[in-house]
PDB file of N, CA, C and O in Angstrom:
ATOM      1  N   UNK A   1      72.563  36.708 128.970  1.00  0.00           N
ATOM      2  CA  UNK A   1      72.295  35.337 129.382  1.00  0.00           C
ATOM      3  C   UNK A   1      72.483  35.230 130.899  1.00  0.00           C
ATOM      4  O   UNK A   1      73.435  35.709 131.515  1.00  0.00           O
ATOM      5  N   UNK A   2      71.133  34.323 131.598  1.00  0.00           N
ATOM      6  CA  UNK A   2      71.594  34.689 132.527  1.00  0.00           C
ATOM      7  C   UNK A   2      72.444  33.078 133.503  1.00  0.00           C
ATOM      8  O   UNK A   2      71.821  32.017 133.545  1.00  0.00           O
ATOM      9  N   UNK A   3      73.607  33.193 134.056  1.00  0.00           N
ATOM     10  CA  UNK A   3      74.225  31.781 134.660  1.00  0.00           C
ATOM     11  C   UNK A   3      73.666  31.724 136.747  1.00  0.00           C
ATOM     12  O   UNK A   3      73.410  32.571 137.603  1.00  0.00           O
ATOM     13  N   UNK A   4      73.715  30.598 136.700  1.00  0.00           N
ATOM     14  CA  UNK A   4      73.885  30.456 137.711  1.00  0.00           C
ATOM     15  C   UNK A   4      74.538  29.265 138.455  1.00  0.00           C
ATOM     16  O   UNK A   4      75.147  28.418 137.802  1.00  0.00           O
ATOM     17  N   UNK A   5      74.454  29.193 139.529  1.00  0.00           N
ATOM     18  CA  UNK A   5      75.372  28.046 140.021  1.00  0.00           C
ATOM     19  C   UNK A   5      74.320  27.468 141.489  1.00  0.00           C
ATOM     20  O   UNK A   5      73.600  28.183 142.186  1.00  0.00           O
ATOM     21  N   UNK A   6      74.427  26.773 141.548  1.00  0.00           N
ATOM     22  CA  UNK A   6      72.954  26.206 142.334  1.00  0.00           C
ATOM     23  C   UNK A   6      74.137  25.231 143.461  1.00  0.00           C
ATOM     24  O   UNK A   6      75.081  24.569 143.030  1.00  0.00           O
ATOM     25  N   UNK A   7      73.740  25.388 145.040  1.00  0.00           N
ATOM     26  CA  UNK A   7      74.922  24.246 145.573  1.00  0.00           C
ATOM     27  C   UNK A   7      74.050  23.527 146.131  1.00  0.00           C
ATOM     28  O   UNK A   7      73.298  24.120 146.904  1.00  0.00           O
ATOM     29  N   UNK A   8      73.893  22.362 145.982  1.00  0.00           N
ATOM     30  CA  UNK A   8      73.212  21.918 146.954  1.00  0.00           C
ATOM     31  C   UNK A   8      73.818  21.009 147.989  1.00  0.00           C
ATOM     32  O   UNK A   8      74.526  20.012 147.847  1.00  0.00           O
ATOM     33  N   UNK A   9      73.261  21.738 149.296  1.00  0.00           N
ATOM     34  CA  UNK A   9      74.506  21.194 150.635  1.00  0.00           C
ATOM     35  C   UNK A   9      73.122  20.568 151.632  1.00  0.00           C
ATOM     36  O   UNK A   9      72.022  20.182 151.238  1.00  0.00           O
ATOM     37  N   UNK A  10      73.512  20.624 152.633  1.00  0.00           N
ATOM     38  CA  UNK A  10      72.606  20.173 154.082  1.00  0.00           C
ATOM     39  C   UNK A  10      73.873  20.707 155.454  1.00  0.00           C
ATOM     40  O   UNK A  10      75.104  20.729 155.450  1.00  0.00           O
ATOM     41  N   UNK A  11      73.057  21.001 156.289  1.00  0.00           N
ATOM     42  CA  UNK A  11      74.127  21.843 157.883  1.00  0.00           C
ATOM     43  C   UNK A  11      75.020  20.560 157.881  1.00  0.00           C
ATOM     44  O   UNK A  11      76.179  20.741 157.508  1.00  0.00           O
ATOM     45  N   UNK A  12      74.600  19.077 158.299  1.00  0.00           N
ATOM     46  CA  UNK A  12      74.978  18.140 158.576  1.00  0.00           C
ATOM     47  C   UNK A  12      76.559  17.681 157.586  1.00  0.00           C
ATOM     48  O   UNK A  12      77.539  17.051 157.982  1.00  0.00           O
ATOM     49  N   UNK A  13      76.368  18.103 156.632  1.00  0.00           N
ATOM     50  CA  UNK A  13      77.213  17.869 155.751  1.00  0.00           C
ATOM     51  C   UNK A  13      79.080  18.089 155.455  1.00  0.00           C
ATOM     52  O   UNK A  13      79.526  18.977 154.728  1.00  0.00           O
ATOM     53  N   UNK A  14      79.694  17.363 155.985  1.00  0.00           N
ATOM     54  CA  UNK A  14      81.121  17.830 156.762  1.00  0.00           C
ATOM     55  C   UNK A  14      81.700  18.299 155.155  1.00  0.00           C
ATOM     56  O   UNK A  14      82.411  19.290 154.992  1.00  0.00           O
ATOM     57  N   UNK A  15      81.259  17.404 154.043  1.00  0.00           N
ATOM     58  CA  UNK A  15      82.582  18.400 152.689  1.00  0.00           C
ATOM     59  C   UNK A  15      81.840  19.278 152.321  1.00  0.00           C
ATOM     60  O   UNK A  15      82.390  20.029 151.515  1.00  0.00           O
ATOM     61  N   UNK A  16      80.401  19.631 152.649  1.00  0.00           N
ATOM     62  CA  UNK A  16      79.757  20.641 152.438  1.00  0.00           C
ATOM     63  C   UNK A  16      80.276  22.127 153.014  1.00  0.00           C
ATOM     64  O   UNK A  16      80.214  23.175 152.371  1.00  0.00           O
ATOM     65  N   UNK A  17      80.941  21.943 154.733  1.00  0.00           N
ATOM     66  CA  UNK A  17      81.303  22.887 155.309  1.00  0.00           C
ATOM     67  C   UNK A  17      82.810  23.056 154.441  1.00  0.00           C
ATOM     68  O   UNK A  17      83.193  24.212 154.620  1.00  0.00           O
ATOM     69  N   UNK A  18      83.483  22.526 153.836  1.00  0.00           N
ATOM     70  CA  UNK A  18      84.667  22.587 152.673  1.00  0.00           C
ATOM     71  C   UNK A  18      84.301  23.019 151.800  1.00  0.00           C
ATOM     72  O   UNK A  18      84.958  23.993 151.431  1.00  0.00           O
ATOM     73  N   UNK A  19      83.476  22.759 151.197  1.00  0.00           N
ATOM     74  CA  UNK A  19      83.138  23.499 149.981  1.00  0.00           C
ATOM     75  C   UNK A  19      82.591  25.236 149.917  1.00  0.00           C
ATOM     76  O   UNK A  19      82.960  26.001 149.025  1.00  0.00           O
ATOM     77  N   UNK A  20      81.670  25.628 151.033  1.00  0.00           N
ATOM     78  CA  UNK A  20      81.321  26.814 151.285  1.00  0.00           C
ATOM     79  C   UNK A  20      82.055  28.197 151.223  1.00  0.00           C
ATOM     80  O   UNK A  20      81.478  29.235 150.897  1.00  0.00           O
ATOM     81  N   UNK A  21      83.990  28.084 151.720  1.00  0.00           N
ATOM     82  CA  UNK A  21      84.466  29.077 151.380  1.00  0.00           C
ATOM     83  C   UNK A  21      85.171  29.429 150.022  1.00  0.00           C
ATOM     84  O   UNK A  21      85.881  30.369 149.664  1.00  0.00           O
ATOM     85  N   UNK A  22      84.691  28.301 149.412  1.00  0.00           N
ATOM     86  CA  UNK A  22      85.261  28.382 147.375  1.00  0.00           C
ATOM     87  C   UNK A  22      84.281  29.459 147.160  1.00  0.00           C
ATOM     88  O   UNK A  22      84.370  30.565 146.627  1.00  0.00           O
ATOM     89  N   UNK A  23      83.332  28.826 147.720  1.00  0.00           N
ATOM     90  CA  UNK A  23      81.998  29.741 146.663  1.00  0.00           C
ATOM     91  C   UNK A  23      81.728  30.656 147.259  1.00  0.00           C
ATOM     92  O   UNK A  23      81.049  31.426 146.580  1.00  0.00           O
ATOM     93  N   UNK A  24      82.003  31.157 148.685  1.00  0.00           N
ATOM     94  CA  UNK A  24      81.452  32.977 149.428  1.00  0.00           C
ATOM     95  C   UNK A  24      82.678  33.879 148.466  1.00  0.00           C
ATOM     96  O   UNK A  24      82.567  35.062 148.143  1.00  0.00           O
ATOM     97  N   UNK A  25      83.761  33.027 148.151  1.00  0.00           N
ATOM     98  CA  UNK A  25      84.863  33.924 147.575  1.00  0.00           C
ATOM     99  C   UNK A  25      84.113  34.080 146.267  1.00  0.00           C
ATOM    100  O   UNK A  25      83.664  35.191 145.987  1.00  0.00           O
ATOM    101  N   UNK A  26      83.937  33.026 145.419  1.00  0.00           N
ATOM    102  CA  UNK A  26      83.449  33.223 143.785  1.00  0.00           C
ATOM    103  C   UNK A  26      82.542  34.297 144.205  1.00  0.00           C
ATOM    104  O   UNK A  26      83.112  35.383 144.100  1.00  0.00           O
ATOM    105  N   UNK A  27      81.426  34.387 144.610  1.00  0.00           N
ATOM    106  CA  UNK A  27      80.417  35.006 144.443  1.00  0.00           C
ATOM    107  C   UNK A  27      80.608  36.558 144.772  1.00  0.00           C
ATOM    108  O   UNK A  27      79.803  37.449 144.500  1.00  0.00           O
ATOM    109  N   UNK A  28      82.017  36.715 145.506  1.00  0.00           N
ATOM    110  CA  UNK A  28      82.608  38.019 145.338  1.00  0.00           C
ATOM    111  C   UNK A  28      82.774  38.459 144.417  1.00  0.00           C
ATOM    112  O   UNK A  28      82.360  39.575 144.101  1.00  0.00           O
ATOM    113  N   UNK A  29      83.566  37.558 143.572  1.00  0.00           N
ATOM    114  CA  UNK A  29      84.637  37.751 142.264  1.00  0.00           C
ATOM    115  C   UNK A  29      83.608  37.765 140.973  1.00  0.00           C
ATOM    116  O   UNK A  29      83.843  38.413 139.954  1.00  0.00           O
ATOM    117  N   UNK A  30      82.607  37.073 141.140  1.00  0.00           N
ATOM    118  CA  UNK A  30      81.416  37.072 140.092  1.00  0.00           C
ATOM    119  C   UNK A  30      79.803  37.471 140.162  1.00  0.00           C
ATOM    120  O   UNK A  30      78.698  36.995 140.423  1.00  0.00           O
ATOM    121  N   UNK A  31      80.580  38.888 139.670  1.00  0.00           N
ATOM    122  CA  UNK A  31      79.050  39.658 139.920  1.00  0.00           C
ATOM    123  C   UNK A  31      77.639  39.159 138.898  1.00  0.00           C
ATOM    124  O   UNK A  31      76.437  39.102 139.160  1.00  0.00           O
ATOM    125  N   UNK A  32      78.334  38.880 137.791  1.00  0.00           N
ATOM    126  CA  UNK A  32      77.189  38.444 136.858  1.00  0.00           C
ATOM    127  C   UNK A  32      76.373  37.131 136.762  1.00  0.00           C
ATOM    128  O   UNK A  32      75.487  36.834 135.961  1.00  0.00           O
ATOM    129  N   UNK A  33      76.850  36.495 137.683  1.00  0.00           N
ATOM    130  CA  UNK A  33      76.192  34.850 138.280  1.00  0.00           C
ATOM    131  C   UNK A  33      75.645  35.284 139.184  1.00  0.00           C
ATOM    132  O   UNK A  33      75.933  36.254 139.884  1.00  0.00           O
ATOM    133  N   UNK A  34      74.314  34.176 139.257  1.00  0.00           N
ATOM    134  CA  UNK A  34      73.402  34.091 140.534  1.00  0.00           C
ATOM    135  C   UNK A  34      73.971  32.835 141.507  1.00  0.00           C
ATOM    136  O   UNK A  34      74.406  31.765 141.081  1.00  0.00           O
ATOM    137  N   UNK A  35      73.867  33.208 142.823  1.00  0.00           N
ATOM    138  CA  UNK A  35      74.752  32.001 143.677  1.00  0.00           C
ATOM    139  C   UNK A  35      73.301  31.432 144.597  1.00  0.00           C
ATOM    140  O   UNK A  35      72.619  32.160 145.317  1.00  0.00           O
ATOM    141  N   UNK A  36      73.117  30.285 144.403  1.00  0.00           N
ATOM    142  CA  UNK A  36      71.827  29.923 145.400  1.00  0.00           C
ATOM    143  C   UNK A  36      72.378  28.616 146.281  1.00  0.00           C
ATOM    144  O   UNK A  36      72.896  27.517 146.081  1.00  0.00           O
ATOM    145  N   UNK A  37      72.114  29.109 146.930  1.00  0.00           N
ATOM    146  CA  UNK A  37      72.119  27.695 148.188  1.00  0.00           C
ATOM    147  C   UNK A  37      71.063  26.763 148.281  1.00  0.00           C
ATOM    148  O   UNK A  37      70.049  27.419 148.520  1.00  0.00           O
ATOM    149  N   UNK A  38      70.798  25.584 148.214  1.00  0.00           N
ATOM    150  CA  UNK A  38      69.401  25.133 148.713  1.00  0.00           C
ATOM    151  C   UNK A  38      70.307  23.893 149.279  1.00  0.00           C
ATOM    152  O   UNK A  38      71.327  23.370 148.828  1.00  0.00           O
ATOM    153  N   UNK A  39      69.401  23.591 150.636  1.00  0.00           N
ATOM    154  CA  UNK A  39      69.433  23.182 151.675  1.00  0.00           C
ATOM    155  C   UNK A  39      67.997  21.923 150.972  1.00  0.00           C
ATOM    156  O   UNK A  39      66.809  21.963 150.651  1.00  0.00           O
ATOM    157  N   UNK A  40      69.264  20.830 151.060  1.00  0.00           N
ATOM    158  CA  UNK A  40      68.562  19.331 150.145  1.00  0.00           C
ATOM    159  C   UNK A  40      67.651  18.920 150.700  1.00  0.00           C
ATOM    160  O   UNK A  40      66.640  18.538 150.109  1.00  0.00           O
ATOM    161  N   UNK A  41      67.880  18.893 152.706  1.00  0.00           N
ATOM    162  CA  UNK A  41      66.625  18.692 153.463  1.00  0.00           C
ATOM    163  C   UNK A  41      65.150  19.594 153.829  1.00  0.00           C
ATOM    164  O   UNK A  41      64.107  19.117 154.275  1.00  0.00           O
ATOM    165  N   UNK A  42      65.414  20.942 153.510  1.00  0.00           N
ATOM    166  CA  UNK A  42      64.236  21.472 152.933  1.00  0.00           C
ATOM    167  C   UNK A  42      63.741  22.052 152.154  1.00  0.00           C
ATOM    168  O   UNK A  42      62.837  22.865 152.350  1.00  0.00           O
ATOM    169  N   UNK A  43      64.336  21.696 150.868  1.00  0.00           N
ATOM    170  CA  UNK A  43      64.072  21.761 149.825  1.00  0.00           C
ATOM    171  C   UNK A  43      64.003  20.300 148.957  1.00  0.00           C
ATOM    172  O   UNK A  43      64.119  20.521 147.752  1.00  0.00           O
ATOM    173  N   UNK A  44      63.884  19.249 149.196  1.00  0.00           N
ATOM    174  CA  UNK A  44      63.671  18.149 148.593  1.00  0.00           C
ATOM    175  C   UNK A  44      63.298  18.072 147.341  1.00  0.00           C
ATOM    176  O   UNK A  44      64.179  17.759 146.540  1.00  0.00           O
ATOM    177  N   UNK A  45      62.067  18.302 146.878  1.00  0.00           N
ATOM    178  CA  UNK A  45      61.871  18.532 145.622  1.00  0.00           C
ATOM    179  C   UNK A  45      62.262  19.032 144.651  1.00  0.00           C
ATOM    180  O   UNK A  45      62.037  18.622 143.512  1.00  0.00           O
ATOM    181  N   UNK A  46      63.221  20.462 145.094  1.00  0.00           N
ATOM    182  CA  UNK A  46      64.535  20.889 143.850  1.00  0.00           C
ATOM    183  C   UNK A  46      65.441  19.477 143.927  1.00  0.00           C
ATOM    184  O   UNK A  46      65.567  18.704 142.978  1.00  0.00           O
ATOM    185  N   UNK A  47      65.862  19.353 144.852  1.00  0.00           N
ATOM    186  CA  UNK A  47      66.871  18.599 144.832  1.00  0.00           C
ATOM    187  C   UNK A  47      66.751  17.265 143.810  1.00  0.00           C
ATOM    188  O   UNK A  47      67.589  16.825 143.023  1.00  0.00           O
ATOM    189  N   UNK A  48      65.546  16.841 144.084  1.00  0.00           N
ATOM    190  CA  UNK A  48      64.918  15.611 143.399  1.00  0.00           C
ATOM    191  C   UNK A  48      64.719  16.369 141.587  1.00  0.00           C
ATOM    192  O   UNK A  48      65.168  15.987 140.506  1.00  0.00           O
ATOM    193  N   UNK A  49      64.102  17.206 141.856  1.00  0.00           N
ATOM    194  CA  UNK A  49      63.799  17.910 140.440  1.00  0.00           C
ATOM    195  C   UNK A  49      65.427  17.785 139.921  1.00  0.00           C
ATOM    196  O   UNK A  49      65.600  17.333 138.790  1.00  0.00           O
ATOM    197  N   UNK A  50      66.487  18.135 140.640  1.00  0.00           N
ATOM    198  CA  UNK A  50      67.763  17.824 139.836  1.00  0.00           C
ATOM    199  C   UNK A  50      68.844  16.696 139.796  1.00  0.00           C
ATOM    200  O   UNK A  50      70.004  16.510 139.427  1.00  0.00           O
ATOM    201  N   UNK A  51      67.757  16.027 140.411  1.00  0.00           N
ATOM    202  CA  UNK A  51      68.312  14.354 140.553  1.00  0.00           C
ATOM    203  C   UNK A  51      69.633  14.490 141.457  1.00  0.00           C
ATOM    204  O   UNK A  51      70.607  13.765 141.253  1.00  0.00           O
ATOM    205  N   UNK A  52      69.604  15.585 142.593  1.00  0.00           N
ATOM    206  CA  UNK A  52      70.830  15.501 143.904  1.00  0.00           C
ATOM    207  C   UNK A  52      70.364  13.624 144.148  1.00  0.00           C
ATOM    208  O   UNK A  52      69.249  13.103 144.177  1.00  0.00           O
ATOM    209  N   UNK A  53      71.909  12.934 144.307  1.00  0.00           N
ATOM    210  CA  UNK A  53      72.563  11.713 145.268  1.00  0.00           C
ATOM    211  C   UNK A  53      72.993  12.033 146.093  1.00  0.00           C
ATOM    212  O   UNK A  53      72.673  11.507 147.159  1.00  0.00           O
ATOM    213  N   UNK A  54      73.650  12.741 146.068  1.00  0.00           N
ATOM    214  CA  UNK A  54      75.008  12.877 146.924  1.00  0.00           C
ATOM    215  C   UNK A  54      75.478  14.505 147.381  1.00  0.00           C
ATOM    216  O   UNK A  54      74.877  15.279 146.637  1.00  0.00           O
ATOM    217  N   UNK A  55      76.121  15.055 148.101  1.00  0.00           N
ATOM    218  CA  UNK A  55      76.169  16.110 148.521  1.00  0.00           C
ATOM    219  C   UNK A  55      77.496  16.694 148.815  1.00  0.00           C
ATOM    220  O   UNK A  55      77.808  15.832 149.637  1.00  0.00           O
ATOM    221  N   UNK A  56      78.241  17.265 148.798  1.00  0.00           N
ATOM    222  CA  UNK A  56      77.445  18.783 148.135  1.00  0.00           C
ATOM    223  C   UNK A  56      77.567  18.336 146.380  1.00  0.00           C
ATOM    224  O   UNK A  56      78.385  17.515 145.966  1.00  0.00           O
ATOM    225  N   UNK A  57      76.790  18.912 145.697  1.00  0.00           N
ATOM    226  CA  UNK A  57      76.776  18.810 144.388  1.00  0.00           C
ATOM    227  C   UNK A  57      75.950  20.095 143.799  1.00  0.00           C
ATOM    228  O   UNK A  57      74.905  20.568 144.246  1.00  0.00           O
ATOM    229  N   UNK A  58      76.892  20.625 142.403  1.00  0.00           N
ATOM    230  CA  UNK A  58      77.557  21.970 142.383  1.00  0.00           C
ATOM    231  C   UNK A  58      76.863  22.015 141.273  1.00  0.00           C
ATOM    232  O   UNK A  58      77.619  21.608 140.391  1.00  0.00           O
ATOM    233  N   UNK A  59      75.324  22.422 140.599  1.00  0.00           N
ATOM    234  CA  UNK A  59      74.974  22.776 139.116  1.00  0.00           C
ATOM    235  C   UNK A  59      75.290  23.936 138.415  1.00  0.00           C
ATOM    236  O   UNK A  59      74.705  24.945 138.808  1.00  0.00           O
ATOM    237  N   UNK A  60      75.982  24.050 137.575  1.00  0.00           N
ATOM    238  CA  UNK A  60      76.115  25.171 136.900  1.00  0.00           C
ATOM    239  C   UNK A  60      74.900  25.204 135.197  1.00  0.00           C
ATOM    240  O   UNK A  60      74.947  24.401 134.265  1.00  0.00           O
ATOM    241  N   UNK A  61      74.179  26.130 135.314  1.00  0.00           N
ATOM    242  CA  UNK A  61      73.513  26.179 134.513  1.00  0.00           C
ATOM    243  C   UNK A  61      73.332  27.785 133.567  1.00  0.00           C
ATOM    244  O   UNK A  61      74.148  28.691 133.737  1.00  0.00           O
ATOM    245  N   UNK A  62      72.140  27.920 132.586  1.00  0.00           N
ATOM    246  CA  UNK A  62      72.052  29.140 131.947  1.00  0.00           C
ATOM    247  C   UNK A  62      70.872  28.971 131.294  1.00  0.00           C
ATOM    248  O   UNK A  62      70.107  28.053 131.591  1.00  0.00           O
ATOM    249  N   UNK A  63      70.597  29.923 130.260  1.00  0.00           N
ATOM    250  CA  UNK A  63      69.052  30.472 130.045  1.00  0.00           C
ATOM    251  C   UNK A  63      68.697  28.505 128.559  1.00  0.00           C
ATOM    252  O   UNK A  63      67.692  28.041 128.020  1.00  0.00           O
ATOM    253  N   UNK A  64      70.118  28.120 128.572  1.00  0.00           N
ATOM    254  CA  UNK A  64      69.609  26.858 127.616  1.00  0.00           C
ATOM    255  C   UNK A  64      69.803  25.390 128.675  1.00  0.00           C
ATOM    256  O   UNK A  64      69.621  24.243 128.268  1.00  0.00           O
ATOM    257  N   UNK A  65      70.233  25.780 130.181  1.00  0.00           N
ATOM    258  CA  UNK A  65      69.826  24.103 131.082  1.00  0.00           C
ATOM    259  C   UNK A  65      71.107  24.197 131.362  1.00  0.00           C
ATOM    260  O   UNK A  65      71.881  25.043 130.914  1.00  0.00           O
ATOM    261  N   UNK A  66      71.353  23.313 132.121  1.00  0.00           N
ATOM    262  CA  UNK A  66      72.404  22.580 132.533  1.00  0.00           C
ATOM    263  C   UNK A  66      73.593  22.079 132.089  1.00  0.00           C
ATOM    264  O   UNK A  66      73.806  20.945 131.659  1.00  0.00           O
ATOM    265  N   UNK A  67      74.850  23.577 132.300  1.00  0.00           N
ATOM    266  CA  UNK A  67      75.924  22.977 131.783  1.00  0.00           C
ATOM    267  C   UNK A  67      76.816  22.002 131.952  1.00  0.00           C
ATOM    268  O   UNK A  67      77.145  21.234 131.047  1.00  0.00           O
ATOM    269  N   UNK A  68      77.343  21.962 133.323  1.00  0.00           N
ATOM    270  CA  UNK A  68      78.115  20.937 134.169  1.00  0.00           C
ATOM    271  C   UNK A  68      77.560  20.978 135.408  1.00  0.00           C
ATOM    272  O   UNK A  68      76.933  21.997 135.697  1.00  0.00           O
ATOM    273  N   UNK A  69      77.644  20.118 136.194  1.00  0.00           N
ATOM    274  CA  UNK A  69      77.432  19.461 137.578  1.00  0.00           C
ATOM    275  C   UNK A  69      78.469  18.415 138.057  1.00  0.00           C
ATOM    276  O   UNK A  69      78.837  17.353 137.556  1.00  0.00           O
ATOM    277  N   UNK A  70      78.901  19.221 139.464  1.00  0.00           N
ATOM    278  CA  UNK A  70      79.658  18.470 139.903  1.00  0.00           C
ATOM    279  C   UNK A  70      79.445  17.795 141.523  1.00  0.00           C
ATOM    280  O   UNK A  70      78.687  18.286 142.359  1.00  0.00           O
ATOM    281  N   UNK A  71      80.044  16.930 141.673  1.00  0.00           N
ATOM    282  CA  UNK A  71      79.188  16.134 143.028  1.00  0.00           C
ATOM    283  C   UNK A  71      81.217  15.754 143.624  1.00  0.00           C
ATOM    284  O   UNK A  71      82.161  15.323 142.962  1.00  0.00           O
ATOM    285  N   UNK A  72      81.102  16.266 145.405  1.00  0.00           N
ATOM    286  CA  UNK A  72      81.773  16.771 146.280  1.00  0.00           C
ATOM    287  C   UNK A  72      82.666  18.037 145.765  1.00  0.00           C
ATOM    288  O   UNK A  72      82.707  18.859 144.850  1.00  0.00           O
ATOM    289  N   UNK A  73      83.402  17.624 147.040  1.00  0.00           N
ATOM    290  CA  UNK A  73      84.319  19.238 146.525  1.00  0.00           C
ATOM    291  C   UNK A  73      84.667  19.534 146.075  1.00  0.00           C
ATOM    292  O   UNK A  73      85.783  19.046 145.895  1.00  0.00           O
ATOM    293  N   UNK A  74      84.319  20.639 145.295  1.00  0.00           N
ATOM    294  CA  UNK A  74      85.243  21.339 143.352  1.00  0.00           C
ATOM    295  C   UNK A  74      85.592  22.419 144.009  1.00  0.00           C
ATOM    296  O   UNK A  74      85.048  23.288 144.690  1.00  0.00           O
ATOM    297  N   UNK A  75      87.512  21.910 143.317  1.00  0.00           N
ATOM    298  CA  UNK A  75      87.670  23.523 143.244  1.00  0.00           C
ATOM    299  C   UNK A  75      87.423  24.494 142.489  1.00  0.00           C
ATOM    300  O   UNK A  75      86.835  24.345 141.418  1.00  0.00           O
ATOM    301  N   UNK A  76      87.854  25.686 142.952  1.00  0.00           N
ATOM    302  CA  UNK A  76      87.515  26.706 142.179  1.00  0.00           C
ATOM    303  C   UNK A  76      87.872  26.813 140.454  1.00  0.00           C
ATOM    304  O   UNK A  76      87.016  26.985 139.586  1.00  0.00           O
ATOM    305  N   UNK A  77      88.962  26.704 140.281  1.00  0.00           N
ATOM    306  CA  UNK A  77      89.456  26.455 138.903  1.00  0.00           C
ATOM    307  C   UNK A  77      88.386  25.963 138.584  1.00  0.00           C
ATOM    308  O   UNK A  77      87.447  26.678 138.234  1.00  0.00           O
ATOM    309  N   UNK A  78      88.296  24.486 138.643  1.00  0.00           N
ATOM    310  CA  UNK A  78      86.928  23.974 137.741  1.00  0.00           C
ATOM    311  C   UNK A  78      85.520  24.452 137.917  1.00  0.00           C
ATOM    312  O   UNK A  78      84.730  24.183 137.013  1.00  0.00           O
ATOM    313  N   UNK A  79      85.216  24.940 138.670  1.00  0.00           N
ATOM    314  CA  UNK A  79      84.003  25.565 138.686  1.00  0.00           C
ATOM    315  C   UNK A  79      83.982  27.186 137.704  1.00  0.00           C
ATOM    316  O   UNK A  79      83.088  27.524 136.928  1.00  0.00           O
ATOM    317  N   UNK A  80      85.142  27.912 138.015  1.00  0.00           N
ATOM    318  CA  UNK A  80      85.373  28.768 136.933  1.00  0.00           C
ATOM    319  C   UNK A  80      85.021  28.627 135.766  1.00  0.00           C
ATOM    320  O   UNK A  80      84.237  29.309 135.104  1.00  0.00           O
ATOM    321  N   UNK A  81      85.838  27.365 135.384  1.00  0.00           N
ATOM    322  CA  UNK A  81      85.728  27.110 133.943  1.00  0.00           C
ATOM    323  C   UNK A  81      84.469  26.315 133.233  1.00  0.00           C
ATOM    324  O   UNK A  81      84.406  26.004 132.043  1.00  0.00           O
ATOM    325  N   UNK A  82      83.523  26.073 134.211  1.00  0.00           N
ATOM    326  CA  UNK A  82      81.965  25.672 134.068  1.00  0.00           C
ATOM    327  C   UNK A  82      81.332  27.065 134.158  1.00  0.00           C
ATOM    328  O   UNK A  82      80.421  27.287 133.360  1.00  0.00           O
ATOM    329  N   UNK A  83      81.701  28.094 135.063  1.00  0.00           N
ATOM    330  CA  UNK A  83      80.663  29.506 134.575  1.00  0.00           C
ATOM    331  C   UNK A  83      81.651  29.792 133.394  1.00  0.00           C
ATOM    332  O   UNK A  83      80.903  29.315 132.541  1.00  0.00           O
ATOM    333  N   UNK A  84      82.610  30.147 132.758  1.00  0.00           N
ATOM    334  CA  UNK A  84      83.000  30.920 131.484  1.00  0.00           C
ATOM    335  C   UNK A  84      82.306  29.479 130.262  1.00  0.00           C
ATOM    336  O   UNK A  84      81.801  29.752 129.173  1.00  0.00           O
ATOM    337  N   UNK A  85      82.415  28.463 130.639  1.00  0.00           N
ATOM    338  CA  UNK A  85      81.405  27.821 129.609  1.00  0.00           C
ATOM    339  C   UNK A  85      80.120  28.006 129.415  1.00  0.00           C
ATOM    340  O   UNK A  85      79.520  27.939 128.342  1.00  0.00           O
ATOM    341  N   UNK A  86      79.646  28.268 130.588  1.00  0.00           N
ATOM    342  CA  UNK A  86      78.193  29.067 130.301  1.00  0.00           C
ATOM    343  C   UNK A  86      77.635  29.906 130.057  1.00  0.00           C
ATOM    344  O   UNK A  86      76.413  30.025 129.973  1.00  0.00           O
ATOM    345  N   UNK A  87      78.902  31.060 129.810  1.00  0.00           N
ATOM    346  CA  UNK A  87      78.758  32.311 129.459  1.00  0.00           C
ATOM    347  C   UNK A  87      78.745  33.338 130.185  1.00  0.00           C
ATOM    348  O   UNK A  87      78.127  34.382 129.979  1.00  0.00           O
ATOM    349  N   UNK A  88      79.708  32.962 131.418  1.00  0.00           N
ATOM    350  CA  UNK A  88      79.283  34.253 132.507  1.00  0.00           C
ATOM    351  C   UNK A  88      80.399  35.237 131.938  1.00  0.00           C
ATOM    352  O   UNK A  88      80.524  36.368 132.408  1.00  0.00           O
TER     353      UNK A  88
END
């Protein structure tokens, strides 16, 4: 199965620059997740495709959709425990 974790941030974004060193660490620690960045201002249409408000906001998903999503800064713990719910 495959998980991933989708962030969606913007440069401008001050808890965005907070949130960035949770996830360069996860994506060390978790080889079997895909880690994508998309950048809300040019990428709009994902963003819209996943109904982003607000920023940074954190999708964790898998091969059946969207497990949890979280909107500002998550820590790690909880984001953990959204990839082992998804099966990573």
């Amino acid at each position: 199965m495959t998980v991933t974790l989708k962030d969606f941030y913007a440069d401008w974004c001050g808890p965005c620059k907070t949130q960035d060193p949770i996830l360069e660490e996860m994506e060390d620690d978790w080889d079997g997740v895909e880690f994508e960045k998309i950048d809300v201002d040019e990428h709009q249409d994902v963003a819209n495709e996943y109904q982003v408000r607000s920023i940074p906001t954190i999708v964790v998903e898998n091969d059946d959709g969207v497990v949890e999503r979280f909107v500002g800064v998550t820590q790690r713990d909880e984001l953990e425990d959204a990839l082992e719910e998804a099966g990573a």
